[in-house]
C-alpha positions in Angstrom: -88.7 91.6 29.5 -90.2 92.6 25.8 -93.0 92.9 25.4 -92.8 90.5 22.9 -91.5 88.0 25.1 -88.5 86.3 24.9 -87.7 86.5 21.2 -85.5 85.5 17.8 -84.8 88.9 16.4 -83.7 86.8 13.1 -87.4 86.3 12.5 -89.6 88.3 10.0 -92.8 87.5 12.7 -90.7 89.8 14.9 -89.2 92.5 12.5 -92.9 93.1 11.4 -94.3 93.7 15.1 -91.4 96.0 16.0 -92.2 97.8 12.4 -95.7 98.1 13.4 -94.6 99.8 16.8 -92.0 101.9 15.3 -94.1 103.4 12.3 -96.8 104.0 15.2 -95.2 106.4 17.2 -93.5 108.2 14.7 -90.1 106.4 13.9 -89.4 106.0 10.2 -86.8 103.2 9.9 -84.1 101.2 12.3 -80.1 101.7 12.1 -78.7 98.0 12.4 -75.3 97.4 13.8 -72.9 95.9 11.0 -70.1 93.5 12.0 -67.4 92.0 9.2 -66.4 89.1 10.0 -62.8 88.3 9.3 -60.4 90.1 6.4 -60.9 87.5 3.5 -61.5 89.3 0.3 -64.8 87.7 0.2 -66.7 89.6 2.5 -68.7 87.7 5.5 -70.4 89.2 8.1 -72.1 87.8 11.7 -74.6 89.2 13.5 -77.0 90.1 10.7 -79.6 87.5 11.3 -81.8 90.9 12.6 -81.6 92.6 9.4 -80.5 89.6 7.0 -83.2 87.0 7.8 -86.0 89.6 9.9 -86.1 92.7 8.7 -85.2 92.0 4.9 -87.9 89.0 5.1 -90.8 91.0 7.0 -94.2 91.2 5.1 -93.8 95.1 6.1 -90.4 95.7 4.9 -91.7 98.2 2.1 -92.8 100.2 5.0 -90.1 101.1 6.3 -86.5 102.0 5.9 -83.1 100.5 7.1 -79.7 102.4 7.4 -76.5 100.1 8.3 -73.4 101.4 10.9 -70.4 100.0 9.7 -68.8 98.6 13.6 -65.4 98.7 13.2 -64.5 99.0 16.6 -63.8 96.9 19.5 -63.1 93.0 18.1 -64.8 93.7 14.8 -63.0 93.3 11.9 -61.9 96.3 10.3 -60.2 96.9 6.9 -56.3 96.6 5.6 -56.1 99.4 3.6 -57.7 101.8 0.8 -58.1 98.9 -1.7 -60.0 96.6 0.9 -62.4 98.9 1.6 -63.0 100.5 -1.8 -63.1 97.3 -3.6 -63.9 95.1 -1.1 -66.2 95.7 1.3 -67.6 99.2 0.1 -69.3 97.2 -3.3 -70.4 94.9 -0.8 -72.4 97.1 0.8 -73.3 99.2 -2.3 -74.8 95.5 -3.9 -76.7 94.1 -0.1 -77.9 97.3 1.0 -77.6 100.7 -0.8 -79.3 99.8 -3.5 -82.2 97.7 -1.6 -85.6 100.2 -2.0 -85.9 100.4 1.2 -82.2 101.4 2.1 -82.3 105.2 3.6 -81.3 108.0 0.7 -81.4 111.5 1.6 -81.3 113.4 -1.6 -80.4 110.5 -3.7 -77.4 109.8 -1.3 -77.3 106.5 0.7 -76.7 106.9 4.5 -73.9 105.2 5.7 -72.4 105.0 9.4 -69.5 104.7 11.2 -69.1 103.8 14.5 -65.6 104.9 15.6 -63.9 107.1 12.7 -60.9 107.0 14.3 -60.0 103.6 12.9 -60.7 104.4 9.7 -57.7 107.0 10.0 -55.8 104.1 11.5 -56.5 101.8 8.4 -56.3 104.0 5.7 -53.2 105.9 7.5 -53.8 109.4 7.0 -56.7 111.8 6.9 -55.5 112.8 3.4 -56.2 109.1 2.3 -59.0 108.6 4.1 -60.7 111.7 2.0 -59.1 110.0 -1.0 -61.1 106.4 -0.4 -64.2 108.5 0.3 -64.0 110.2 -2.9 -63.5 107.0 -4.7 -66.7 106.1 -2.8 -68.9 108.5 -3.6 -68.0 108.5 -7.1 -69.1 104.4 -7.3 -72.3 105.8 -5.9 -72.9 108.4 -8.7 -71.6 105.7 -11.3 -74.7 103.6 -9.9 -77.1 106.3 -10.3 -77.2 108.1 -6.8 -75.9 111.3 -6.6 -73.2 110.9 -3.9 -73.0 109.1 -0.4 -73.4 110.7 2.9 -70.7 109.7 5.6 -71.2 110.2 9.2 -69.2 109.1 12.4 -69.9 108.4 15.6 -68.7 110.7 18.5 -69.9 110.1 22.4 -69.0 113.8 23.4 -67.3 116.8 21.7 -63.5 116.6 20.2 -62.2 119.7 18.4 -59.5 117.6 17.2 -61.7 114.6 15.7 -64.1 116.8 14.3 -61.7 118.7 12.3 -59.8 115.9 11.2 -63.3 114.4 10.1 -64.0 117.4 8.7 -60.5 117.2 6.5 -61.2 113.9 5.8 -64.5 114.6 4.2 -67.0 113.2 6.9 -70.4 114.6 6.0 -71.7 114.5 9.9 -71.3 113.0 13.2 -74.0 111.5 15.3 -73.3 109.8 18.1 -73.8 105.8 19.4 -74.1 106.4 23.1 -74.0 110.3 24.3 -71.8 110.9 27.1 -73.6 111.7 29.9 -73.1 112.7 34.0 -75.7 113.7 36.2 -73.5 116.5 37.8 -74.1 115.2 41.7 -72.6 112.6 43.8 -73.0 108.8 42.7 -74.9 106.8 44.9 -74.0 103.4 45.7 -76.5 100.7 45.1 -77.4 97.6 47.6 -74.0 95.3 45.7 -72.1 98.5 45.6 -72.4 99.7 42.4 -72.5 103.4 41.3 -75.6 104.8 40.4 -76.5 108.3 39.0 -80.1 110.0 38.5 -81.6 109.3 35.2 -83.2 112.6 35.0 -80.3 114.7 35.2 -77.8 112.0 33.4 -80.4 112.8 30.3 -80.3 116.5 30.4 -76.3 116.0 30.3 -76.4 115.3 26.9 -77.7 118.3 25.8 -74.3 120.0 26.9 -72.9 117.3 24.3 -75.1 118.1 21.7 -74.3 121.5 21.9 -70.5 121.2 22.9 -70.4 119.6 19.1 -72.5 121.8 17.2 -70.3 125.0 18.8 -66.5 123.4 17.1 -68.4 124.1 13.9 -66.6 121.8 12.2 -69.1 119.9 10.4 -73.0 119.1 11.2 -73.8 117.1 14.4 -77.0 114.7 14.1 -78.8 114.9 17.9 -78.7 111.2 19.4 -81.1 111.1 22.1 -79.7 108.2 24.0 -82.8 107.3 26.5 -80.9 105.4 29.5 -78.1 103.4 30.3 -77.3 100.4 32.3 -75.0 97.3 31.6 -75.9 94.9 34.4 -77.2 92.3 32.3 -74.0 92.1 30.6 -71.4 92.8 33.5 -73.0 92.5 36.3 -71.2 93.8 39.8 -68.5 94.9 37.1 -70.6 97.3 36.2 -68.6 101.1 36.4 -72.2 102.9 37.2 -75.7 102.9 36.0 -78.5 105.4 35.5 -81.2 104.9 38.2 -84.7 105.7 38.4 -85.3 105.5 35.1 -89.0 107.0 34.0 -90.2 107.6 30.4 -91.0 111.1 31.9 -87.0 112.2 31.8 -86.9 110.7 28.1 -89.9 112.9 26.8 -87.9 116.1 28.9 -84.8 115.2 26.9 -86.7 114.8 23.1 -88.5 118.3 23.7 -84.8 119.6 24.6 -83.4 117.3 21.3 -86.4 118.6 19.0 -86.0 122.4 19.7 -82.1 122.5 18.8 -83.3 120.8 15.7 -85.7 123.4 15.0 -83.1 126.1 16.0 -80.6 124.5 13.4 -80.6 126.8 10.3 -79.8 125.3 6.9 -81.6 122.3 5.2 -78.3 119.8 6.3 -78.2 116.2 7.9 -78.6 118.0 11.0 -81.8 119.3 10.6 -83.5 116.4 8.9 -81.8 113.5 10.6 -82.5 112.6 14.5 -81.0 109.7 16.1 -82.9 108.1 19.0 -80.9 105.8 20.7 -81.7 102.8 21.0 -84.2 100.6 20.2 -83.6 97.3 21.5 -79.9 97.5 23.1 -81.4 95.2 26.5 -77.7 94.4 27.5 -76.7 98.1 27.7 -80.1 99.3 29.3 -80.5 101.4 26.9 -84.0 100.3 25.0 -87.6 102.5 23.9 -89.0 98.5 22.4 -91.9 98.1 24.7 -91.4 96.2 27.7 -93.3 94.6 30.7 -91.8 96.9 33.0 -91.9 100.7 31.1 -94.8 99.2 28.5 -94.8 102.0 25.5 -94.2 104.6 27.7 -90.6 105.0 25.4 -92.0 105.5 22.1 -95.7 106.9 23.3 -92.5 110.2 24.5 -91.4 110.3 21.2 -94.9 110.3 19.2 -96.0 113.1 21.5 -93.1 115.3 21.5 -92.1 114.5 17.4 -95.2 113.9 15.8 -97.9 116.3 17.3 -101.3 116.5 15.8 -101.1 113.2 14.6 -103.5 110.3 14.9 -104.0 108.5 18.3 -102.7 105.1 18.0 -104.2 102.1 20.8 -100.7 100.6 21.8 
């Protein structure tokens, strides 16, 4: 249960309590899932009462920064073509969003993400056109004033083929919306049958991911540090298999793991100034660091000690 209680995330109330808490312990701004909704010229979206009517409303919002990831995967609309995302929903975005002050630029560049780059192959038809649209992007971005756009993709696990066709397609970095992960022993079967495999071990699994990416070499991989999972409250006994024993302990193992390959990463890229820290209020996936009745800060209290040492003691 939040520690909020039961809440309307489409509230600025709520956006400036979880701004509060974030900026606390050391996170600098949210990533907000972005759905289109439909393929009409005049672009709509759903879902984006947490960023639309909260965050974009909340008496902190100067604060503290916002980045959107373009979903464009599963039943989310998606694009028709090079001209519907270039003229269509790209100016969109650069009007709503890039150009809000408290949108995320890294060296004048917005930050935009994409959930499953695959698609946007499958849209635009052919990496070669796909590196054609994001030029066409970028170059609206200077015309605006910025000095180019960063582009990043999702991947759960290493792919020598995506990442070198994102890296032909002009991808600046991938990142990742859920980290693969396997705890390496036998899953044990929970009291209705369902898989279950040791938290602990399931999070040091993702540093082989991390690393499995960064060693392809085809383009810069920003560390997600994905801090559980768990899809009961969605599914139920459909449920494929869960992380058990979950402890705020593991997480702050897995950010001291996440931090040093940061500060092993030479070079001044995405990769060694952007971390990903997934996720912060995902309750249907089980995989949240918003304090709760049950973990209380003990989430975000792991990240403030392992990422922002020396700094001021905070009373949660």
């Amino acid at each position: 249960r939040p520690l909020l209680g039961w809440y309307d995330e489409g509230t600025p109330e709520v956006a400036d309590w979880q701004i509060k808490w974030a900026l606390e312990h050391g996170i600098q701004g949210f990533i907000y899932c972005w759905y289109r909704d439909g393929m009409t010229p005049v672009i709509r979206q759903r879902l984006g009462h947490a960023l639309e009517d909260g965050l974009l409303k909340a008496r902190y919002r100067d604060r503290f920064k916002f980045v959107i990831m373009w979903e464009n995967g599963g039943a989310a609309a998606r694009v028709t073509g090079r001209d519907d995302l270039v003229n269509n929903l790209f100016p969109f975005w650069m009007t709503n969003y890039f150009k809000h002050p408290s949108y995320v630029k890294i060296d004048n560049k917005p930050l935009l993400i994409v959930w499953v780059p695959g698609n946007v192959t499958r849209d635009l038809g052919a990496p070669e056109k796909v590196r054609a649209s994001f030029d066409a992007m970028r170059d609206a971005c200077r015309r605006e004033g910025f000095a180019g756009l960063h582009l990043v993709g999702c991947l759960s696990q290493a792919s020598e083929a995506a990442q070198k066709r994102m890296a032909a397609e002009g991808w600046d970095a991938s990142t990742a919306y859920g980290t693969a992960w396997e705890s390496g022993k036998e899953a044990v079967r929970d009291p209705e049958g369902i898989a279950t495999e040791n938290h602990r071990l399931s999070l040091l699994s993702e540093e082989k991911v991390w690393r499995d990416k960064k060693a392809v070499g085809a383009l810069p991989d920003i560390v997600s540090a994905m801090v559980s999972w768990d899809t009961r409250p969605w599914h139920g006994a459909k449920t494929s298999r869960y992380m058990s024993d979950v402890s705020p302990t593991n997480f702050k193992a897995l950010l001291q793991r996440a931090k040093a390959l940061v500060d092993a990463t030479p070079g001044g890229g995405l990769d060694k100034r952007v971390m990903v820290l997934d996720n912060w209020n995902e309750f249907g996936e089980g995989h949240f660091i918003e304090p709760t009745s049950g973990y209380g800060f003990g989430f975000l209290d792991a990240i403030k000690d392992v990422l922002c040492p020396g700094s001021a003691p905070c009373v949660d």
